[in-house]
N, C-alpha and C positions, 0 to 999 in steps of 0.2 A: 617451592610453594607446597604447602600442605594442604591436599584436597580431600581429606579426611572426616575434620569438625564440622560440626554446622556453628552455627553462631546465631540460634533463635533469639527473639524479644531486640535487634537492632533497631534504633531508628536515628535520626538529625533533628535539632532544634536551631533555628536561625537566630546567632548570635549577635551579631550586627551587621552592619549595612556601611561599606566605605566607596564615599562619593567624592569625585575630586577632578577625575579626566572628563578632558573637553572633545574626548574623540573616544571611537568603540575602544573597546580595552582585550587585546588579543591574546595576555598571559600574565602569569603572576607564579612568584618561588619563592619558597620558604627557604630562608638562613638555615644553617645545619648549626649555626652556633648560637643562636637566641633566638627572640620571641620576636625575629624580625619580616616583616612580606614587602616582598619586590615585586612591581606593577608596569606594566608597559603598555602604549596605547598607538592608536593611529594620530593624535596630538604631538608624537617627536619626541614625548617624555618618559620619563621614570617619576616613578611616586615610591616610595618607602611610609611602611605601618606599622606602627608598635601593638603588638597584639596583648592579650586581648581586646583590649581597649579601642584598637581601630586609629590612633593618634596620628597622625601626620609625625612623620621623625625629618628634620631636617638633613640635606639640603632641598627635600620635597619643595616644588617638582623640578627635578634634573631634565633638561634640556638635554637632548643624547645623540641627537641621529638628525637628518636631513631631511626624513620623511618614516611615514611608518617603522614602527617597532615592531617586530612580528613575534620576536620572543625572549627570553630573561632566564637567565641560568645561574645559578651559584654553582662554585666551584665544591667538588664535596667538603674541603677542607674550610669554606666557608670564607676563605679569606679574597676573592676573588669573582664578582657575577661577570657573565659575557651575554650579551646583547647580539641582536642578528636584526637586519633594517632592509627592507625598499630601496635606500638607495643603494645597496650591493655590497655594503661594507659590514662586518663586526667588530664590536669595539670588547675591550679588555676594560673591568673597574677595579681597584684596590676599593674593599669593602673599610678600611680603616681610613679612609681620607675623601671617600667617591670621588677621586679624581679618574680621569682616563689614562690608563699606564699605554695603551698600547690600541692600533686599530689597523685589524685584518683586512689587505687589498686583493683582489685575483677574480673574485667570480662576476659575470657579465647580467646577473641579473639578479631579483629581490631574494635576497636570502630568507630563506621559511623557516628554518629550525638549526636549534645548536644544541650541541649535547656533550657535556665532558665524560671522561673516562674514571672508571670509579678510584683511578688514585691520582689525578686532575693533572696529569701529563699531557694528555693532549686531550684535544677538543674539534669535534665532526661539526661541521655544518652543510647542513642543503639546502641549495637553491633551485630558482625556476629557471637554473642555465641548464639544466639537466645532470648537474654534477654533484658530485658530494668531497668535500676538501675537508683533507686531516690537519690540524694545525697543531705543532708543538710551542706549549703554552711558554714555555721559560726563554723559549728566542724566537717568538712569534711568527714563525718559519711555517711555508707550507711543506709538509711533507710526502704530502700524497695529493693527488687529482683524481677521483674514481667517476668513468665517464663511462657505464654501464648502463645508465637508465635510458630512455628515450624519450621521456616528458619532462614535465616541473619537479623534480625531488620535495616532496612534502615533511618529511620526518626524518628523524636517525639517530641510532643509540647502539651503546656500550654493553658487550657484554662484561661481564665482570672478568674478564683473563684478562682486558685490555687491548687485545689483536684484533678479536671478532667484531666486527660494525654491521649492524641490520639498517638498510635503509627504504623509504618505500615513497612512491611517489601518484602523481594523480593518475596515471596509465593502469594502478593496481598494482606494479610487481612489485613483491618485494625480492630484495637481492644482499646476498651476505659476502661482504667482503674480507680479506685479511687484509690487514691495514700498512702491513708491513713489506709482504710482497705483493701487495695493488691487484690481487687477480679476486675477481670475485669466485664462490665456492658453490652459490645455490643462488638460482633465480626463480621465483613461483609466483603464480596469480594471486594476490592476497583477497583483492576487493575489488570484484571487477567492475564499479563504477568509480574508483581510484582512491585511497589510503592516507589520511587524516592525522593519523598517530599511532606511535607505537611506544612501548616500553619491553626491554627484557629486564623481569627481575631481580633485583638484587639478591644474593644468599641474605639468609634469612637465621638467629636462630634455632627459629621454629622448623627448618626448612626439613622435610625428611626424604630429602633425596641422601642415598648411603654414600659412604663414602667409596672415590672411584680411584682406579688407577691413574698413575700421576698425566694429566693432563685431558683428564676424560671429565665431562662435563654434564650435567642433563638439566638445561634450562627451558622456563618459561618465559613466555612471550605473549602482551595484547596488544590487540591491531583494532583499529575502531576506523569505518569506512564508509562511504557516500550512498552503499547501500542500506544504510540504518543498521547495519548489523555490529557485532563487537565478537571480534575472535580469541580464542586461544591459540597457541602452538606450542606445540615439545621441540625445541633446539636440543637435540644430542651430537657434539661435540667429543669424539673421537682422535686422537693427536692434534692434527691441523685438518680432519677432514670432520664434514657438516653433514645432518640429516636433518630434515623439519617436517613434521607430521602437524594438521589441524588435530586439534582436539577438543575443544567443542566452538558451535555458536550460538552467541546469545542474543537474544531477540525481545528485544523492549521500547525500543526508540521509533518514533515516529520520523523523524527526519535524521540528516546526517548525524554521524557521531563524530562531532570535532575532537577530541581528549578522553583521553582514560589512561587510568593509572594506579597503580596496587599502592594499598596500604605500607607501610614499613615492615610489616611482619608477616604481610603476605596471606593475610588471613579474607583480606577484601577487596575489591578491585571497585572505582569509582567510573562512571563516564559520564560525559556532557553531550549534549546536544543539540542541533538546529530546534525540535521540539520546544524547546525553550526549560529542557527538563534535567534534572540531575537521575542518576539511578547507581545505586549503592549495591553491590552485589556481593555475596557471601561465597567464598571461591570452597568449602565446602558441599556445600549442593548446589553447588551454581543457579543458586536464585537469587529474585531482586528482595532485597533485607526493609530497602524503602525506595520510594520515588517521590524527588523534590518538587514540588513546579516552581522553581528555581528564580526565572528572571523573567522577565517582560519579552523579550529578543534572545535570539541564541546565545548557547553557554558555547563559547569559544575555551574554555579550560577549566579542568577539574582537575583538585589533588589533595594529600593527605599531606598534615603538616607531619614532623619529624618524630613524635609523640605518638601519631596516628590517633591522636583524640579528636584531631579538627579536620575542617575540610573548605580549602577557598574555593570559590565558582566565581569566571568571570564570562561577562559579557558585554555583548552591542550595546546592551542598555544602557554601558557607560559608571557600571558599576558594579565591587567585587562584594559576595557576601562568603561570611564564614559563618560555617556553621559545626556546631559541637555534637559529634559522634554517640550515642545516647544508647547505655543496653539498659531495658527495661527488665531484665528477667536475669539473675546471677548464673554467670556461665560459669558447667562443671568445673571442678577442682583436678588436676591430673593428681593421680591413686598413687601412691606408692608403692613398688610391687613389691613382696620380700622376696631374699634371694634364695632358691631351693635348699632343702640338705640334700640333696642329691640328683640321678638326673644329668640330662644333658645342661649345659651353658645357656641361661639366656640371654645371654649379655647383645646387644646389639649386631654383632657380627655371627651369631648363631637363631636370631633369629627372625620372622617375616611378619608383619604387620597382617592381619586378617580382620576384616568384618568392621564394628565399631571398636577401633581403640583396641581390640586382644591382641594378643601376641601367640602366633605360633610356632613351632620348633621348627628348622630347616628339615632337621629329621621326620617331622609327621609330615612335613608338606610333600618328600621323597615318599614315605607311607601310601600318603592317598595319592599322588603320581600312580606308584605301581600297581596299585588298586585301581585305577582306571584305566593301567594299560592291561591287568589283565584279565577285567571284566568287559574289554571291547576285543576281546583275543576270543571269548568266549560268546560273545553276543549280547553280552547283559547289559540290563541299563542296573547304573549305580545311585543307588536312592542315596537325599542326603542327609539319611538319619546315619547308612552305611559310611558315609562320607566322613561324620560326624567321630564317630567312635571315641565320643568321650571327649573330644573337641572342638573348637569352632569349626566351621566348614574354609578351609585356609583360600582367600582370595588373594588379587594382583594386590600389592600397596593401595593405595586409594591415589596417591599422585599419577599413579602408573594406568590407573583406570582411563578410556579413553571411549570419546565420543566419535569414533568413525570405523566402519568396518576396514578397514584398510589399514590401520593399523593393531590388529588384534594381535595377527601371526607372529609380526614383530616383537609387540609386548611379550607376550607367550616367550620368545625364542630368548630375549633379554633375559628373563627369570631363569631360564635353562642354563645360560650361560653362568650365570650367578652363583647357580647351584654346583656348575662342572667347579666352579673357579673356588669352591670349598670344597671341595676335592669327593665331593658326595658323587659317586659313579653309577649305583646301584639303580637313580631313579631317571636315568637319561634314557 
């Protein structure tokens, strides 16, 4: 996630309006391979939407489950949605025929949420047995039972290596599992009136986390909770061991926050709510960009379609709206830098992100390093014109920027390392 840009002049315009379920409607996913929306309700059904347009696409409305649907997932490859229900089961569809290839047995109570892995090998779901079950999609097999939590499991997702499962439930914790060896790695208070939804990240283009040693990771993470609030987290992901710092919280919602969920590109993050409210947020200044009043009744889900131009909301009210992602004001051009005649390297691995968008040398950053260490050797304070000397004043990355005193020292000491690890010894 890049927490860098801002993304001034955003707003949503309500494109259309689709009406069809006879029961609240608790989720909706967009196709990764067309202009398709999948819908599921407390009516037992699935509905399918040709977008723009809103059209009913046949076999609308699919008959699915025995009771409540709680949620609807496309597989990333598109060829594949999975279902999760009340009555305790989930079901498997082939997207090329909506028939049911397959339907997952084992857990004791209503299953809340399902989640595939981003290369659709297996798929997490949790229920209100207090469990979270890994399923191996190609021989509908469970392969894991992770029975860590002590409440209803509400949520759970994927980080992108495939291993790492974050799950969180109504008690508030969340707890990270490896899926492989079933121990969980980190368990932490996420929301202490208990935890709604979560999403980690996907890598992103735009993403400007550096590149790390092979299996080292630094993801992001939203958590949206009963206490109206919406979180951030840094998941840093070191071999097969886990750290998770908060980093900011966001505060807009008047009631729960049932859903949230970042843009495709990571530039924005959506969430819904009891309020009956959408809120659009710019993950460079973590402000709200716009706020919908969305629906009549809670928004039980918010998301970006695959484009990130659109954005569905559903709710109680029994009905999904999309609406169209709208910038009013032309966002900057990224600059082409030339390349020096001379001079140190700036090519990406000699150099640190500072301020808006500069780039400054690994070497100036060791400069003003030792200039602070030996103007506090001496007493001095270092003004930052001193700082300055003919360059930006070099700050963390802007991703790396964080909202909690508790993780400063860390940030700090990651940069240091960074620096040992280009072999720059001079400003340690």
């Amino acid at each position: 996630i890049n927490l860098s840009a801002g993304m001034a002049g955003r707003d949503a315009t309500l494109l259309c309006e689709l009406q069809g379920h006879s029961g609240d409607i608790n989720c909706c996913s967009w196709s990764p391979l067309d202009q398709t929306l999948c819908s599921c309700s407390g009516d037992k059904s699935l509905r399918l939407w040709s977008l723009p347009d809103g059209r009913p696409i046949p076999p609308s409305p699919l008959p699915a489950h025995s009771y409540y649907i709680n949620t609807c997932a496309f597989s990333p490859a598109g060829d594949l949605l999975a279902t999760a229900s009340s009555d305790t089961t989930l079901k498997l569809w082939s997207t090329a025929s909506w028939t049911c290839i397959g339907t997952l047995c084992g857990h004791d109570g209503s299953v809340r949420h399902c989640s595939f892995s981003m290369d659709g090998n297996l798929l997490a779901s949790a229920a209100s047995d207090d469990a979270v079950k890994v399923w191996e999609v190609g021989s509908l097999r469970c392969i894991a039972t992770l029975t860590k939590h002590d409440s209803s499991v509400t949520c759970c997702g994927f980080a992108p290596n495939g291993w790492l499962l974050a799950s969180a439930g109504s008690s508030g914790d969340l707890i990270f599992f490896n899926v492989f060896s079933k121990r969980s790695l980190v368990k932490l208070l996420g929301h202490d009136l208990g935890v709604n939804s979560l999403q980690i990240a996907p890598p992103t283009a735009t993403d400007a986390t550096p590149t790390s040693p092979a299996g080292n990771e630094q993801l992001t993470m939203v958590t949206g909770g009963n206490d109206n609030m919406v979180r951030l987290w840094s998941v840093t992901v070191v071999g097969k061991s886990v750290s998770v710092c908060q980093l900011a919280e966001l505060a807009t919602h008047t009631g729960p926050v049932y859903s949230c969920n970042f843009s495709p590109d990571g530039s924005m993050l959506v969430s819904g709510s009891a309020d009956k409210t959408v809120a659009i947020w710019d993950m460079g200044t973590l402000t709200v960009l716009c706020r919908l009043n969305a629906h009549a009744r809670y928004v039980t889900h918010c998301s970006f379609s695959p484009d990130g131009r659109h954005i569905a909301t559903a709710s109680n009210d029994r009905t999904i709206k999309l609406w169209t992602v709208n910038s009013t004001a032309p966002l900057p051009e990224p600059q082409e830098q030339s390349p020096p005649t001379d001079g140190p390297s700036t090519d990406t691995e000699s150099s640190l992100i500072a301020g808006e968008g500069c780039e400054v040398e690994v070497e100036a950053v060791c400069r003003w390093l030792e200039a602070v260490r030996q103007a506090q050797s001496e007493g001095k304070q270092l003004h930052s014109d001193d700082m300055r000397a003919g360059q930006p004043t070099p700050v963390l990355r802007a991703k790396d920027r964080v909202h909690s005193n508790c993780c400063r020292k860390q940030t700090m000491n990651s940069v240091v390392v960074e620096l040992k690890e280009k072999h720059i010894h001079h400003c340690t």
